[in-house]
C-alpha positions as CSV (number, residue, x, y, z in Angstrom):
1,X,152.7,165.4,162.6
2,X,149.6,166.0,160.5
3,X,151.8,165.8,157.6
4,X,152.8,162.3,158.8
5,X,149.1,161.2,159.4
6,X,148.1,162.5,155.9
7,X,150.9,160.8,154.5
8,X,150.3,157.3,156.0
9,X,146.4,157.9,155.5
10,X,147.7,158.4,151.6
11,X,149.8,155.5,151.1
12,X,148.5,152.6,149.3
13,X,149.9,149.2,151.4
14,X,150.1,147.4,148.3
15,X,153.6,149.3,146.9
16,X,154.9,148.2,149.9
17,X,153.6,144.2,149.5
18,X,154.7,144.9,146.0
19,X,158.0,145.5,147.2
20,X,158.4,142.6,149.3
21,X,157.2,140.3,146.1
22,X,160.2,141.9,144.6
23,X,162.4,141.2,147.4
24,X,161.1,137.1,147.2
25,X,161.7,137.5,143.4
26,X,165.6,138.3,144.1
27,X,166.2,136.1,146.4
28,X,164.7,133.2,144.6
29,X,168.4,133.8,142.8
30,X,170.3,130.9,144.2
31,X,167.4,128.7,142.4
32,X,167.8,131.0,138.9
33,X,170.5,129.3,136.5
34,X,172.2,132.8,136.2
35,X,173.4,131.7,140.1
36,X,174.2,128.0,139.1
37,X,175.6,128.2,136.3
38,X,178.6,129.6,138.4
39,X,178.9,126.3,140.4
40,X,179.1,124.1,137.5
41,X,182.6,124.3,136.8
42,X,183.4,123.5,140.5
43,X,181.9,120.6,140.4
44,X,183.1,118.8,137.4
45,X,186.6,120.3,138.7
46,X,186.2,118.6,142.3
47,X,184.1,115.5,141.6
48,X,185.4,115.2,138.2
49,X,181.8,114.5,136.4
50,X,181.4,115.1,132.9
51,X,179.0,118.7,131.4
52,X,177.0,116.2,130.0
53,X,176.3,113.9,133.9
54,X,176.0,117.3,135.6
55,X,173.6,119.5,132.6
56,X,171.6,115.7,132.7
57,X,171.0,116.0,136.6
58,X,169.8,119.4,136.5
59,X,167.6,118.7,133.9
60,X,166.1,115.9,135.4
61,X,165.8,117.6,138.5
62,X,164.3,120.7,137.1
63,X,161.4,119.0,135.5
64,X,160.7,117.0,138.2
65,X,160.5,120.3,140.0
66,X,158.2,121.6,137.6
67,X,155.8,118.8,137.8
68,X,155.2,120.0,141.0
69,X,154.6,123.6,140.5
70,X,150.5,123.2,139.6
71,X,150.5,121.4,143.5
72,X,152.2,125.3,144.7
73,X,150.0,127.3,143.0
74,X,146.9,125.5,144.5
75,X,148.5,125.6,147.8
76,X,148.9,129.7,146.8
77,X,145.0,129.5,146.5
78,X,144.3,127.8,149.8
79,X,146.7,128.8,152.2
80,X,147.5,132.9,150.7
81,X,150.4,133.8,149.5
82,X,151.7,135.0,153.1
83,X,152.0,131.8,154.7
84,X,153.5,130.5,151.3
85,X,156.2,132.5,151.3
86,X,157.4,132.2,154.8
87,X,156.8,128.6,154.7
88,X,158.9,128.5,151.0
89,X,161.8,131.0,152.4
90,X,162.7,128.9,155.1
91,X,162.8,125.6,153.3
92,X,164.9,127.2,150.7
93,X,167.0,128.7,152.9
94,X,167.4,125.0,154.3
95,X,168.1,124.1,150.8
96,X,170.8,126.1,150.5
97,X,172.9,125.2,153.3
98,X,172.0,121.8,152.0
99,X,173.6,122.3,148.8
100,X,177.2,123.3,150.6
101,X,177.3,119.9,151.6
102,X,177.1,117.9,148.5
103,X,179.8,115.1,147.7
104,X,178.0,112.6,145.6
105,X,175.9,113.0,142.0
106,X,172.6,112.2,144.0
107,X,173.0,114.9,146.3
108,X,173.7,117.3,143.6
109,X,170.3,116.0,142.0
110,X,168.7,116.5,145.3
111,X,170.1,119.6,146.0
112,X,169.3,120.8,142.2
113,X,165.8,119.6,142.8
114,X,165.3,121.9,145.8
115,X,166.2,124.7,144.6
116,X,164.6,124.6,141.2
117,X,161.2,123.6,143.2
118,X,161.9,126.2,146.1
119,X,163.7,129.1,144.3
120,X,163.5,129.3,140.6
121,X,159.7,127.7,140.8
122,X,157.9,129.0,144.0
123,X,159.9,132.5,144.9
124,X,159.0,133.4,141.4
125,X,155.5,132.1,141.5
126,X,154.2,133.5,145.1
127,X,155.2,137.2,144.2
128,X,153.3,136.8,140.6
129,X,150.3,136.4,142.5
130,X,150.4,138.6,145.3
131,X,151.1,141.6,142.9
132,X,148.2,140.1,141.1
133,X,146.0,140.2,143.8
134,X,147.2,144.1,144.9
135,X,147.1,145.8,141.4
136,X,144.5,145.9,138.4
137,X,144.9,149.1,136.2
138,X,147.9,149.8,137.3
139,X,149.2,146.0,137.0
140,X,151.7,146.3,134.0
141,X,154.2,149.0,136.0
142,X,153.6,146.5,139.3
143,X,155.1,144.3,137.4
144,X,157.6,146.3,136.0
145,X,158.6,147.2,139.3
146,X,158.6,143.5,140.8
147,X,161.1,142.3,138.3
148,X,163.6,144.8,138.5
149,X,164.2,143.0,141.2
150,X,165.0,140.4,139.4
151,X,166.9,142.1,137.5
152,X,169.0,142.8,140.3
153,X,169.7,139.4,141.4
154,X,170.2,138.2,137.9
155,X,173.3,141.6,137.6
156,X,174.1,140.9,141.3
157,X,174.1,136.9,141.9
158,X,177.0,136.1,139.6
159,X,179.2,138.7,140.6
160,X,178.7,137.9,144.4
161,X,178.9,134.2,144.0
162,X,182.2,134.8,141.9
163,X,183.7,136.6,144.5
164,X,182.3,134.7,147.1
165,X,183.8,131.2,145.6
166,X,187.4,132.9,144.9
167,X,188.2,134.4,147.6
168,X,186.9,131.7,149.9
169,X,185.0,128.2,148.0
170,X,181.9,127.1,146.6
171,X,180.1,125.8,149.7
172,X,180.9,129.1,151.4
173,X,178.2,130.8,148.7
174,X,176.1,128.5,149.3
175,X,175.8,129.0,152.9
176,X,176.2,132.8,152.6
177,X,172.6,132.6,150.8
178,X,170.8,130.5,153.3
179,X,171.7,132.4,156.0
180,X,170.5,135.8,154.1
181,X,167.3,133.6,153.2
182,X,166.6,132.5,156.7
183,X,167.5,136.0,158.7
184,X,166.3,138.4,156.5
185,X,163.9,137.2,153.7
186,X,161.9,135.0,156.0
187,X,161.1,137.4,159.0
188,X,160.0,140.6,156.7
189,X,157.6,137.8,154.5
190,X,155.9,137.1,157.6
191,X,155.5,140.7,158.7
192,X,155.0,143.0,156.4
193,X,152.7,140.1,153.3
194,X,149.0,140.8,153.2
195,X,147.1,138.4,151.3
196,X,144.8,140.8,149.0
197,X,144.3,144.4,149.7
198,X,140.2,143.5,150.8
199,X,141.4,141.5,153.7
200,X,142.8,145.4,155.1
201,X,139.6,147.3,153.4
202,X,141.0,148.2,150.8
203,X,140.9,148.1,146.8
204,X,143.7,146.8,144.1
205,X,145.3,150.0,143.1
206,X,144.4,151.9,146.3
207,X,141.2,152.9,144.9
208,X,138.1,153.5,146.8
209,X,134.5,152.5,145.5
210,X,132.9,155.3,147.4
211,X,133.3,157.5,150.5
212,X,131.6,160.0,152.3
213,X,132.3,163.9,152.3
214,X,132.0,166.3,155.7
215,X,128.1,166.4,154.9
216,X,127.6,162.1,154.8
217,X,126.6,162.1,151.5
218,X,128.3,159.4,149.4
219,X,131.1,160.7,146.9
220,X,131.9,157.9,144.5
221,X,135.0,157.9,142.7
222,X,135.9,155.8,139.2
223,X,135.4,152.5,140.0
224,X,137.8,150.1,138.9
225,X,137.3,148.0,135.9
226,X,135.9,144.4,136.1
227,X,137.8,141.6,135.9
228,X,136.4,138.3,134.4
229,X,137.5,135.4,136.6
230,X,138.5,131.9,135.0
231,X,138.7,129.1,136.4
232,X,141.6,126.9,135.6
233,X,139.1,124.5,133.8
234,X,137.1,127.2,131.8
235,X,141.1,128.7,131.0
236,X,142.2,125.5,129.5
237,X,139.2,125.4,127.3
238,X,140.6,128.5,125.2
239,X,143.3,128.9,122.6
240,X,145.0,131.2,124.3
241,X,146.0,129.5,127.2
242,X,147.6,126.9,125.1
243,X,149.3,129.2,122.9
244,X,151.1,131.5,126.3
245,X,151.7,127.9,127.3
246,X,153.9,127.9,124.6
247,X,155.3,131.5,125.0
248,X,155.8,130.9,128.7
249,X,157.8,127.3,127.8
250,X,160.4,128.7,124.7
251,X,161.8,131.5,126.6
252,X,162.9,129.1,129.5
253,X,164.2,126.2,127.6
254,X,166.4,128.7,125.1
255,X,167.4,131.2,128.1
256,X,168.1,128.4,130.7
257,X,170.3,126.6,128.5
258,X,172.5,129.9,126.9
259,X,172.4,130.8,130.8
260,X,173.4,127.4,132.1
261,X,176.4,126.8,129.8
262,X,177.4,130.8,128.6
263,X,180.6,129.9,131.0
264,X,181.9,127.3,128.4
265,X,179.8,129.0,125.8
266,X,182.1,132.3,125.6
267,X,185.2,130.0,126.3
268,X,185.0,128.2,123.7
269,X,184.7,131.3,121.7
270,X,188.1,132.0,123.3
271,X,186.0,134.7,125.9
272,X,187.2,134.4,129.5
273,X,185.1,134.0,132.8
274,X,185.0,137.1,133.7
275,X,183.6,138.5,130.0
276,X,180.5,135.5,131.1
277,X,180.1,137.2,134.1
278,X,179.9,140.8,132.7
279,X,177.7,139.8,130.0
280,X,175.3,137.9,132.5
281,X,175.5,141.3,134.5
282,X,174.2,143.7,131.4
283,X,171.6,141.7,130.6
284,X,170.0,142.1,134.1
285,X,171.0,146.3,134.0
286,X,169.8,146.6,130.6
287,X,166.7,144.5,131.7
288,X,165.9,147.2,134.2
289,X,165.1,150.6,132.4
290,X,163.2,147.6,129.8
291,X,161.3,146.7,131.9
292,X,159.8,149.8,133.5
293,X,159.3,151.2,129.8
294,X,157.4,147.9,129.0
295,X,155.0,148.2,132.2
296,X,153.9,151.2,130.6
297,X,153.5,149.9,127.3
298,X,151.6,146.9,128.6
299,X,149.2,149.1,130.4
300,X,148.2,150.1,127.1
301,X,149.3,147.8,124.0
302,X,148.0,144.0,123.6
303,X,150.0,141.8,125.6
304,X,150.6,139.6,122.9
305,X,152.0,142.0,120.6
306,X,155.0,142.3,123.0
307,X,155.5,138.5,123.2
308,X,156.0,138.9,119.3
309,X,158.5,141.4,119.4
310,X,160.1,138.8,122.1
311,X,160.5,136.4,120.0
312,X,162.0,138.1,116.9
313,X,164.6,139.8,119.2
314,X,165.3,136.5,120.8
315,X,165.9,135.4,116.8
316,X,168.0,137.1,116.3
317,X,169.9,137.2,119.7
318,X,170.5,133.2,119.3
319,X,172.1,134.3,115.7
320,X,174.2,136.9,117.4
321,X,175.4,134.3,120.3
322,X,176.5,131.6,116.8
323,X,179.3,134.3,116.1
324,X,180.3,136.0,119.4
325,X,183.9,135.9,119.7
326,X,184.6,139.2,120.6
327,X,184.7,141.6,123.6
328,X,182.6,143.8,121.4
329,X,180.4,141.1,120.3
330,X,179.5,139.5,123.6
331,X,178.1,143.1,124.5
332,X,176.0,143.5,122.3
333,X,174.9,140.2,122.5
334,X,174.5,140.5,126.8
335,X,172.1,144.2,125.4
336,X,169.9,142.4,123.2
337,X,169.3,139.7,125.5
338,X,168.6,142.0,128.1
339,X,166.0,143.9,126.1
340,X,164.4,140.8,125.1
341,X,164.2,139.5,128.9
342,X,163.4,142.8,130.1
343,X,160.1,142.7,128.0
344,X,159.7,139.1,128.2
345,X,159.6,139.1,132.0
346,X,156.4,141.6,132.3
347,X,154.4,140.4,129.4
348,X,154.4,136.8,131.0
349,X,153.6,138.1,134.2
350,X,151.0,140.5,133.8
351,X,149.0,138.2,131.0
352,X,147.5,135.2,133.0
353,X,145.6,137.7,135.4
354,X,145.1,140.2,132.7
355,X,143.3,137.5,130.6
356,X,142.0,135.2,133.2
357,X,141.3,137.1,136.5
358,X,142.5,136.8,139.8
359,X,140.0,134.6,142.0
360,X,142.1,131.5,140.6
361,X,145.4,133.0,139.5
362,X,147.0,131.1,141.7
363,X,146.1,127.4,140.5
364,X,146.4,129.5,136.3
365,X,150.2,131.1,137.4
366,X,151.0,127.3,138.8
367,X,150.2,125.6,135.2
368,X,152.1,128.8,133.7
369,X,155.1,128.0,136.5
370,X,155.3,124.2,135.7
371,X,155.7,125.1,131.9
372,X,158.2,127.4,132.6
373,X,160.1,124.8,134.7
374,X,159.9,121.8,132.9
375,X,161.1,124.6,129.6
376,X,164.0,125.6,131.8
377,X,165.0,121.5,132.3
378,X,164.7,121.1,128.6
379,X,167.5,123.4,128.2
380,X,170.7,122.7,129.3
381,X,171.0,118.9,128.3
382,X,170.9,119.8,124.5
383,X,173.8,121.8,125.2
384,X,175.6,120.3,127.4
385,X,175.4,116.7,125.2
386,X,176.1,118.8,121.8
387,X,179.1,120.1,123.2
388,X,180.6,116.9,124.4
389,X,179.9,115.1,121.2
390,X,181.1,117.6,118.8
391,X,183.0,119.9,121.1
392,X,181.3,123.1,120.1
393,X,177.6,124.5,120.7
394,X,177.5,125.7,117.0
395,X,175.0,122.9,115.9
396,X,172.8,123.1,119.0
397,X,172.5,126.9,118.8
398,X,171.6,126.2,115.0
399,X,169.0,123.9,116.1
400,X,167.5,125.7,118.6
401,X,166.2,129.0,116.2
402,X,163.5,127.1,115.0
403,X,161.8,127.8,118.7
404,X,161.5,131.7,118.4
405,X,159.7,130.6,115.6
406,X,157.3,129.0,117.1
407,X,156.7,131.6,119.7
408,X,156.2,134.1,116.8
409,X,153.3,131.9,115.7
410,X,152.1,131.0,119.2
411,X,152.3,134.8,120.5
412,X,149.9,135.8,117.0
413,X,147.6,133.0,118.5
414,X,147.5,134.2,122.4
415,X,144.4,136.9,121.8
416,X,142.8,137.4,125.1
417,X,139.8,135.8,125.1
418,X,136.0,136.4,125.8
419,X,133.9,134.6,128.4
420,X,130.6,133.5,127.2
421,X,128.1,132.7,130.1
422,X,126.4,129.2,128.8
């Protein structure tokens, strides 16, 4: 029993917050492209709409989605993450019985919008911040650990909605989801998320300022390291923001729209479905170990330095994908990818509080989470109209390695900048 006490006494509450942002991470899946992207097909199969009508609506709805995303994270600000995340849970869970019911291009767009704004926007955004909040020195293997979550929904989502979809339909999956959403997201959000670890007395990484010994005097232990806090004005007076701006935007646009089409992508390379599916699959399980190895290196190398080696690999991933046409090919295309995301994933997270604090993160991780979503409507539509004109993605994919190149450039900018008090 004393063991027990000591044990609890011992445990910081933030790995276990930590694991619940992971848990809102993975189920933001059925907003994630890596779980759409498994509907498309169905739909231009039942309704009979064109790649084009469909990668247009989801575009469209994605970026209105994203316009919305600085409104969330102000709303992350005000009301705490907590009541966020129960709030957004149960709408998306909504959403996703909504989405079972669609029968006409405007619902689609409706039902894309929801999701995007619900699931790939806010479910991503509301755990950024809580871990924020929760973790300081220790905030690059938080991370790490958040998005193997991610991961897991990224490996696990296309598999289950595959299987779910055969052996039943398409609306089935989509109800299957909400129902998880609703019944067992939703009610451990609302008991077990703590806002910051000072509203339960306590410090980010479970340290403690000071505390007294069995004589009362006062034995103070390392204090954790300051953190300057920037206001989302003073933030977008810097180069830096501007430049991750950039970083946050290329990633989503080039992985939304490989992600969004890879289906028709690998056919058209004369690879089946199920190779798609595989390769979507070792990208997230490759992502994993990636990740936690880059949680440690971000603890102690520049945050933009990693973004660099991002973009290269993500160079030379988009060169790769021109010529898979092979089994062998689309693997080591899905491991490359993976390493790239499994880096990319962390060093986005971890460097908005890392450079600008966490007393506004909330309102800084929104501007970051609009970027990312209107990036992630900007990529599908290239695709989707290259590939109707020309009936191949070879000129598109040509096209679109002239954006890692940017993020090389941008990521050389993004050096973490000093606040001067004027």
């Amino acid at each position: 029993m004393l063991y027990r006490l000591k044990f609890f006494n011992n445990f910081y509450y933030g790995w276990l917050v930590l694991i619940i942002g992971g848990l809102g991470v993975f189920f933001s899946g059925p907003g994630q492209t890596f779980s759409n992207s498994q509907f498309i097909d169905e739909y231009i199969n039942d309704f009979g709409w064109s790649r084009s009508l469909v990668s247009g609506v989801y575009s469209v709805a994605t970026l209105v989605a994203g316009l919305l995303m600085i409104l969330v994270g102000r709303f992350i600000d005000r009301f705490g993450p907590r009541a966020m995340m129960v709030i957004v849970g149960t709408l998306f869970s909504f959403a996703c019985f909504y989405n079972s019911f669609v029968s006409s291009i405007w619902m689609l767009a409706l039902g894309f919008f929801l999701v995007r704004l619900l699931g790939q926007g806010s479910m991503t955004l509301i755990p950024n911040t809580l871990v924020a909040q929760w973790f300081i020195k220790k905030r690059g293997r938080a991370f790490s650990i958040k998005a193997l979550f991610g991961f897991a929904g990224a490996m696990l989502f296309p598999i289950i909605n595959t299987w779910l979809i055969q052996t039943w339909n398409w609306q089935i999956a989509w109800q299957f989801w909400g129902f998880v959403l609703l019944f067992v997201f939703v009610p451990i959000a609302f008991f077990g998320v703590k806002n910051h670890p000072e509203s339960i007395g306590l410090q980010p990484d479970g340290e403690k300022e000071a505390e007294e010994n069995k004589n009362g005097s006062r034995l103070v232990t390392p204090i954790r390291e300051a953190e300057e806090d920037w206001t989302l004005k003073e933030a977008m007076k810097t180069r830096a923001f501007w430049a991750i701006l950039i970083c946050v935007g290329i990633p989503a646009m080039v992985n939304t729209g490989i992600t969004f089409h890879i289906t028709s992508i690998f056919r058209t390379n004369g690879l089946s479905l199920e190779v798609a599916a595989l390769v979507l699959s070792l990208m997230a399980l490759i992502g994993i170990p990636i990740s936690l190895i880059s949680g440690v290196i971000l603890d102690k190398v520049k945050t933009n330095l990693v973004l660099l080696v991002v973009f290269i690999i993500e160079f030379f991933v988009l060169l790769l994908l021109f010529i898979t046409d092979t089994f062998f090919l689309a693997i080591l295309f899905g491991f490359l990818w993976g390493v790239a995301g499994g880096l990319e994933r962390i060093a986005i997270g971890v460097i908005w509080p890392n450079y600008f604090g966490r007393k506004h993160i909330g309102s800084i991780n929104g501007v970051g989470a609009t970027i990312g979503v209107i990036g992630s409507s900007l990529g599908p539509l290239p695709f989707g109209i290259g590939f109707d004109l020309f009936g191949s993605y070879n000129l598109v994919i040509l096209l679109t390695l002239i954006f890692p190149m940017i993020g090389i450039i941008s990521s050389l900018l993004a050096k973490k900048p000093i606040k001067t008090n004027e």
